[in-house]
TIDREN-648525 format. One record per residue (C-alpha): residue in one letter; chain; y, z, x; residue number from 1. Coordinates in Angstrom, 2 decimals. Layout:
BEGIN
+---------+--------+---------+---------+---------+-----+
! residuo ! cadena !       v !       w !       u ! num !
+---------+--------+---------+---------+---------+-----+
!       A !      A !       Y !       Z !       X ! NUM !
...
+---------+--------+---------+---------+---------+-----+
This chain:
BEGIN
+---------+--------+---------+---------+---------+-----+
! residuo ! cadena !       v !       w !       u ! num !
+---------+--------+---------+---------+---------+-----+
!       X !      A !    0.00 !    0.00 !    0.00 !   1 !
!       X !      A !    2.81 !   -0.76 !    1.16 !   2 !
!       X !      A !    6.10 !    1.81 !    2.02 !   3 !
!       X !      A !    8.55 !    2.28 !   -1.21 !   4 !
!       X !      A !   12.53 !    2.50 !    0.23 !   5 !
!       X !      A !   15.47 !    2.75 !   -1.17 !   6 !
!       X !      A !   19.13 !    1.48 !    0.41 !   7 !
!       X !      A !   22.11 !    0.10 !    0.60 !   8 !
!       X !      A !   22.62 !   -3.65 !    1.70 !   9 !
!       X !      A !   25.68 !   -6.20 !    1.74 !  10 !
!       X !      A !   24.40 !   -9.64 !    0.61 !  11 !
!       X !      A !   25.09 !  -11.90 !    3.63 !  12 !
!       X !      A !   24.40 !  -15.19 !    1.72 !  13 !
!       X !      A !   24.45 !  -15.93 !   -1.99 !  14 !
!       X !      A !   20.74 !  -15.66 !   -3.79 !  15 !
!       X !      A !   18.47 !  -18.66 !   -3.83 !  16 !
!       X !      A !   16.23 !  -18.85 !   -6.16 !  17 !
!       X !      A !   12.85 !  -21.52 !   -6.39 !  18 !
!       X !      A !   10.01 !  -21.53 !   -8.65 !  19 !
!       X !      A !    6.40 !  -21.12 !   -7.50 !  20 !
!       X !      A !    4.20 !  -24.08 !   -8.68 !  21 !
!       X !      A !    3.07 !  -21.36 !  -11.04 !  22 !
!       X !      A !    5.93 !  -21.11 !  -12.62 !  23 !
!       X !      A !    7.06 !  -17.65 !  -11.21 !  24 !
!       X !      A !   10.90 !  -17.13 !  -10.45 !  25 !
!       X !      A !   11.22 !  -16.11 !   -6.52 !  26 !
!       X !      A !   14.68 !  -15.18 !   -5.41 !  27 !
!       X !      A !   15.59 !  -14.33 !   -1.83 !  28 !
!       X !      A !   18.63 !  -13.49 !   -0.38 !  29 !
!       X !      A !   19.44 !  -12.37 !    3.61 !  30 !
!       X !      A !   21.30 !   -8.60 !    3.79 !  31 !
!       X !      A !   22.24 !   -6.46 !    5.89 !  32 !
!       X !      A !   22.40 !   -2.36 !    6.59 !  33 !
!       X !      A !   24.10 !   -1.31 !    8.76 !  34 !
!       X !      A !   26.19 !    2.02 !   10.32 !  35 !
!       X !      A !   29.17 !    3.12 !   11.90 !  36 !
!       X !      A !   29.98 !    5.84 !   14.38 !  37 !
!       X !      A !   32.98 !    7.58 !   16.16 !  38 !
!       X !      A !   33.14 !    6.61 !   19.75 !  39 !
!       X !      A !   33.80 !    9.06 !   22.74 !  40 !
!       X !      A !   37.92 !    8.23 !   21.89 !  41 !
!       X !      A !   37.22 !    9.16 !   17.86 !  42 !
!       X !      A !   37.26 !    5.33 !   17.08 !  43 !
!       X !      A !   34.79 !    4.19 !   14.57 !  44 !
!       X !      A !   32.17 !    1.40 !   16.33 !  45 !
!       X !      A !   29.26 !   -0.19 !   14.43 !  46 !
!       X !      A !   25.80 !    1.06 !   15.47 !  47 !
!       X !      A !   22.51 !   -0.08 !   14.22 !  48 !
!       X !      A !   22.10 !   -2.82 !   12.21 !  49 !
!       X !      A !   19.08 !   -3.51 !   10.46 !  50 !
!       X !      A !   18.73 !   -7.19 !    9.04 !  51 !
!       X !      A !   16.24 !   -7.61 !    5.93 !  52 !
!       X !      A !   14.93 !  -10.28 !    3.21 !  53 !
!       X !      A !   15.74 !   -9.46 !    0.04 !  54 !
!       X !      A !   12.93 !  -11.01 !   -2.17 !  55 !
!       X !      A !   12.45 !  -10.31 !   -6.15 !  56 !
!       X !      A !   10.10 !  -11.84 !   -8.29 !  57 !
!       X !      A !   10.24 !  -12.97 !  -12.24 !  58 !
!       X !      A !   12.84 !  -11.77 !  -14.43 !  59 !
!       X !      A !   14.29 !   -9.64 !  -11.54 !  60 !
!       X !      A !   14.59 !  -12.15 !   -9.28 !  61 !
!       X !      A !   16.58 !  -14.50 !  -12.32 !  62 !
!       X !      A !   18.44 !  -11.69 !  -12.49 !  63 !
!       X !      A !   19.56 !  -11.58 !   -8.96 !  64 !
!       X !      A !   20.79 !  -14.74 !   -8.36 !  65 !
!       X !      A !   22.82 !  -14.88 !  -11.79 !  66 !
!       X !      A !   24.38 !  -11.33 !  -10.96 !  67 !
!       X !      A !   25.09 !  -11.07 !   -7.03 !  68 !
!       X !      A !   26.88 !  -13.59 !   -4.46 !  69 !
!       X !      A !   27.86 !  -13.50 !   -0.35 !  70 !
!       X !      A !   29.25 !  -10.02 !    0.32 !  71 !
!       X !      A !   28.36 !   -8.03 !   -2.80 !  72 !
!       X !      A !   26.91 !   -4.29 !   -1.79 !  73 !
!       X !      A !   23.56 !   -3.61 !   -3.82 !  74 !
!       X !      A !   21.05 !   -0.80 !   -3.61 !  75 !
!       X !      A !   17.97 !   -1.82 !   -3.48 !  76 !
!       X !      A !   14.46 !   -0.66 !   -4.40 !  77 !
!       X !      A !   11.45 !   -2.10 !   -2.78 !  78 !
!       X !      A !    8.36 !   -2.11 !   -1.06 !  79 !
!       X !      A !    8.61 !   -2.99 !    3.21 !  80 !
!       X !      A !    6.72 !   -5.74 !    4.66 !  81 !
!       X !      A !    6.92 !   -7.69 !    7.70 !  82 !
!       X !      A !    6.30 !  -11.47 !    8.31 !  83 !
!       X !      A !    5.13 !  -12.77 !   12.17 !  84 !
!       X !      A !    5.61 !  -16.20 !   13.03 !  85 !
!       X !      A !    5.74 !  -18.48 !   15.80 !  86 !
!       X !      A !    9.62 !  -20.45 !   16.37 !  87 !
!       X !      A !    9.23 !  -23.81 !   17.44 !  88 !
!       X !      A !    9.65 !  -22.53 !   21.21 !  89 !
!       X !      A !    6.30 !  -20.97 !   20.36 !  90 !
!       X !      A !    8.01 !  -17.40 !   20.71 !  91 !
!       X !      A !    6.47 !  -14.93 !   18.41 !  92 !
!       X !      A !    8.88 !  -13.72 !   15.79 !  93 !
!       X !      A !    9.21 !  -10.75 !   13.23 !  94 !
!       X !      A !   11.11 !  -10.23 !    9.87 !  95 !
!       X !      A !   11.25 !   -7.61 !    7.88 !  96 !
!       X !      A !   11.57 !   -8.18 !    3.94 !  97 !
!       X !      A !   11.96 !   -6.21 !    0.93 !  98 !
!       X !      A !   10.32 !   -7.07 !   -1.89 !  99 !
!       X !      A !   12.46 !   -5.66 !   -4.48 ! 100 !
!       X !      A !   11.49 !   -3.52 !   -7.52 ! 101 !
!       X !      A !   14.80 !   -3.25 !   -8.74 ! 102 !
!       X !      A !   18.17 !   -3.86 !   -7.67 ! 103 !
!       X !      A !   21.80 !   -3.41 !   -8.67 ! 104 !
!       X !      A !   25.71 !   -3.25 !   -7.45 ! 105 !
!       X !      A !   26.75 !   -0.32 !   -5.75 ! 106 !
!       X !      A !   30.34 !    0.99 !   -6.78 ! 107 !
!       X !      A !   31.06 !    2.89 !   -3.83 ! 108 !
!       X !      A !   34.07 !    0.34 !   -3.33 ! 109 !
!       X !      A !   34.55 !   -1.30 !   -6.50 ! 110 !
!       X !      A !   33.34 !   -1.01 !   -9.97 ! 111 !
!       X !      A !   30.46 !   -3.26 !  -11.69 ! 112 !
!       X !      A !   31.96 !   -5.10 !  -13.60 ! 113 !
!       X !      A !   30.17 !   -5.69 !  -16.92 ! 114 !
!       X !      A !   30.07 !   -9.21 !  -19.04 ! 115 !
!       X !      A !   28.57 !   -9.55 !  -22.73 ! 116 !
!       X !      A !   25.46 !  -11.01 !  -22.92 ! 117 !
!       X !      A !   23.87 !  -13.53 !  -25.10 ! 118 !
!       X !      A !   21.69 !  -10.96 !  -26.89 ! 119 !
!       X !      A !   24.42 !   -8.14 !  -26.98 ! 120 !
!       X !      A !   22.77 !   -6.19 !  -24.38 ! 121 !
!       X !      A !   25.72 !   -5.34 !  -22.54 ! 122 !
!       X !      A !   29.17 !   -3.55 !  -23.91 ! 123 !
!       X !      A !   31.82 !   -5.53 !  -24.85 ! 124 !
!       X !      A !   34.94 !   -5.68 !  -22.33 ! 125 !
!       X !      A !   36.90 !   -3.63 !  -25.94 ! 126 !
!       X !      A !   34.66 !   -1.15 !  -25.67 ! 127 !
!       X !      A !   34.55 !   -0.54 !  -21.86 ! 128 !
!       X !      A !   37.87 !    0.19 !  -22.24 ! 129 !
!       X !      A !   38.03 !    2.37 !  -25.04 ! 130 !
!       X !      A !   35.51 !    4.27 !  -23.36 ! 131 !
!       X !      A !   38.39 !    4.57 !  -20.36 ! 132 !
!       X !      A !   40.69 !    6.14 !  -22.44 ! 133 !
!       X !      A !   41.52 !    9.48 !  -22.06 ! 134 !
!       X !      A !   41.04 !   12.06 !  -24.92 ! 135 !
!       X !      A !   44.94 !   13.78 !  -25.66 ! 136 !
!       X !      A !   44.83 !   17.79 !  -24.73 ! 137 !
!       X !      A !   45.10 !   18.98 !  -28.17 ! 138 !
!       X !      A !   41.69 !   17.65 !  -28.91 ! 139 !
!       X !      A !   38.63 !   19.45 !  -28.67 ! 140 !
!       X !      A !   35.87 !   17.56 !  -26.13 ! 141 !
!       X !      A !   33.09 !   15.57 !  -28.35 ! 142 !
!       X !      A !   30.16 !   17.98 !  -26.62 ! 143 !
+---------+--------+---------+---------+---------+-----+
């Protein structure tokens, strides 16, 4: 079985998504994590960087590709594998993927931003704001 994970990753492409000749929706997309520390002056530097394959199957990985594009941060949930090939120098080579479970925006920098949907699954832009409003001091909270 393979390792379940959970992170943070900036899409460094847009999604790509190709059918399987079984019909099966595959979506990949390239991403990166990566970290930042202070420096011996107190000056931030980036440190590790780990560089991953982002792939999703079915619904999720229709899903993907109509939702994300180049530069978006997602959190991602996924099961680690690794794929070894041979370049055409005939060096060995290693990449690491992520097949994901489940994946979504992260809003530590901006917030999702929500559209309606065909089947009404998703609020309407009214009623995300509404729900913004504030609630005047003289009233009593709803809980």
């Amino acid at each position: 079985m393979l390792p379940l994970v959970s992170g943070e990753f900036r899409c460094v492409a847009d999604p790509e998504i190709r059918f399987a000749p079984s019909g099966v929706a595959v979506g990949k997309v390239r991403a990166v994590a990566s970290s930042r520390k202070k420096d011996e002056s107190g000056e931030w530097v980036d440190d590790k960087t780990c560089w991953v394959t982002l792939t999703a199957f079915k619904k999720v990985a229709e899903n993907m590709v109509d939702s994300f594009v180049k530069g978006d941060l997602v959190i991602v949930t996924g099961r680690v594998s690794t794929e070894d090939w041979e370049d055409k120098d005939g060096n060995k080579r290693t990449s690491v993927n992520l097949v994901v479970d489940s994946i979504g925006p992260s809003i530590a920098f901006t917030p999702a931003q929500t559209q309606r949907s065909e089947t009404g699954s998703r609020r309407t832009e009214a009623a995300i704001q509404q729900s913004r409003q504030t609630v005047p001091a003289d009233d009593e909270p709803p809980f």
